[in-house]
C-alpha positions in Angstrom: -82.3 28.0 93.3 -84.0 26.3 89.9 -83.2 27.6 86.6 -86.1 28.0 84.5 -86.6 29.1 81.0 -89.2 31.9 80.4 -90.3 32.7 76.5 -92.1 36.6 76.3 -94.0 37.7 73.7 -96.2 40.7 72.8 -97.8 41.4 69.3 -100.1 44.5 70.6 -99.1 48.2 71.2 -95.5 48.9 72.2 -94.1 45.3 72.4 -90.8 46.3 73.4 -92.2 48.1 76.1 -94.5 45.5 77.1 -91.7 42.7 77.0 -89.2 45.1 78.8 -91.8 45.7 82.2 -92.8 42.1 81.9 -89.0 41.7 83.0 -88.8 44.3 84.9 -91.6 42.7 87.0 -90.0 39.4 86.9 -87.0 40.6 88.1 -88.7 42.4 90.7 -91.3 39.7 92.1 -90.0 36.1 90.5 -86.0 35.5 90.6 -83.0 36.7 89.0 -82.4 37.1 84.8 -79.0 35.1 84.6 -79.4 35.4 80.5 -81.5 36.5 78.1 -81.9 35.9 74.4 -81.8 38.2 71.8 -85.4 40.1 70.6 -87.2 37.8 67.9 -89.7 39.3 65.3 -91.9 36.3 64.2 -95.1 35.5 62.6 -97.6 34.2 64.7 -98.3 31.1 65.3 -101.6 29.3 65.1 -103.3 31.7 64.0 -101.8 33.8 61.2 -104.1 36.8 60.7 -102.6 39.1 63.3 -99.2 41.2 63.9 -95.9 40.0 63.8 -95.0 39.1 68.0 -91.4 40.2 69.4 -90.5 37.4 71.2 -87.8 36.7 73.9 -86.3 33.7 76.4 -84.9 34.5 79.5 -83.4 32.3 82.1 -84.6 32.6 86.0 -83.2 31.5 88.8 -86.0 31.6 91.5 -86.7 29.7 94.5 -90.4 29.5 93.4 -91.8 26.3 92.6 -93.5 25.9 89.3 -96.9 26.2 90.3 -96.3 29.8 92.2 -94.1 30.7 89.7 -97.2 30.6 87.4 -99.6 32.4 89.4 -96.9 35.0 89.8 -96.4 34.9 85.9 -100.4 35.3 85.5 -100.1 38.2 87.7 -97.9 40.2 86.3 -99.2 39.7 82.8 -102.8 40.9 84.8 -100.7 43.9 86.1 -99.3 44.6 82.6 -103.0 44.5 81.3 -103.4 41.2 79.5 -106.5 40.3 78.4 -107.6 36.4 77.9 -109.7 36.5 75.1 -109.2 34.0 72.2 -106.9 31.1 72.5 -103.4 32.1 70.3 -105.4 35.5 69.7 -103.3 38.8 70.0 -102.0 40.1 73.0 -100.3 43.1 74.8 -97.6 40.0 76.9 -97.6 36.4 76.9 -95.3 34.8 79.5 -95.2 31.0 78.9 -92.6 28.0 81.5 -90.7 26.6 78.3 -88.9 24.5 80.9 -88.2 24.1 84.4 -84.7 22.2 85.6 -85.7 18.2 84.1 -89.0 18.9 85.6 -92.0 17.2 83.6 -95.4 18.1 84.9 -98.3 17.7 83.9 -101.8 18.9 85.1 -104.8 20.7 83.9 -103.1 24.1 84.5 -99.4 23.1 84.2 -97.6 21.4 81.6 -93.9 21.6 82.0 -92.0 21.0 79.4 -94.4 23.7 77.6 -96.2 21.0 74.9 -95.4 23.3 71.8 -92.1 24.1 72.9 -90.6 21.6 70.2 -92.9 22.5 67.2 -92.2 26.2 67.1 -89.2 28.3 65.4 -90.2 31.4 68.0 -89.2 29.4 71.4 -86.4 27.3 69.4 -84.4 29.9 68.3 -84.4 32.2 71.4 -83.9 29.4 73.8 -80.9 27.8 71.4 -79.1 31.2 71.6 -79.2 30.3 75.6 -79.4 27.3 75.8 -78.2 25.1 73.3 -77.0 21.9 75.3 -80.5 22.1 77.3 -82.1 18.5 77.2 -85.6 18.6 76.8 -86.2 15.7 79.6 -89.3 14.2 77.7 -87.8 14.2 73.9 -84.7 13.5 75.6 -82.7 16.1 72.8 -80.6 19.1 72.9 -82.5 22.4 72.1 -79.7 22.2 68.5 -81.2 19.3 67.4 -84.4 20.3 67.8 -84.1 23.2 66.0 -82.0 20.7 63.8 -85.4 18.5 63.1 -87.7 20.9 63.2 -90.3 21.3 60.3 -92.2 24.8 61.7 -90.7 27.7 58.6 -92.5 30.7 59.7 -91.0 33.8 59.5 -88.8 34.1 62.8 -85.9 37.3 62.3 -83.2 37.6 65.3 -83.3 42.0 65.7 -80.9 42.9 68.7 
């Protein structure tokens, strides 16, 4: 089994809903949820003219490597009715690898540790209510003292 750290989001529609099947589909095709963060209401990020996202990190154990655990991630966010249509744009689900074991890939489809990972408040604080002593294996720092160093002060509110 390899633990891997998922971060949902939705900012279209019913995101609780949305966020809730997207696991429910994980569960179902990718591994088992052995924690999960509390729900996250955040600005967005990158590009600030669009609903607030609810946002979430799970931890998966799966026996999938990372590549098929990405084309099963792109499929259920298919299934679920995602639509790719601007980059950082709004979206019904967004299912993104934050991190993979001490994996570091990185290829034109695949970048493991996920490359914004330690700029945003949105994964941080989800994944430090996890994950606190994770290292990030390129930055080589705990997911606290990223949070710690961390410059990004958009709105990011812990709800349940």
């Amino acid at each position: 089994m390899y633990i891997t750290y998922l971060l949902l989001g939705s900012n279209l529609g019913n995101r609780r809903k949305y966020i809730k099947s997207a696991i429910s589909e994980i569960e179902a095709k990718l591994g088992s949820i052995a924690q999960r963060s509390s729900i996250y209401q955040t600005a967005s990020w990158g590009k600030h003219d669009q609903p607030d996202f609810l946002n979430q990190v799970i931890e998966l154990k799966t026996i999938l490597k990372p590549q098929d655990l990405l084309s099963g991630i792109l499929s259920i966010e298919a299934d679920l009715g995602r639509k790719r249509v601007e980059k950082w744009g709004s979206r019904i689900i967004d299912i993104d690898i934050l991190l993979y074991e001490d994996q570091v890939i990185n290829e034109a489809e695949l970048i493991i540790p996920h490359p914004y990972l330690a700029f945003r408040r949105f994964c941080l604080m989800p994944l430090f209510e996890i994950a606190p002593e994770f290292i990030h294996p390129v930055l080589k720092k705990n997911i606290q003292e990223l949070l710690l160093e961390l410059s990004d002060d958009l709105f990011v509110k812990r709800l349940s």
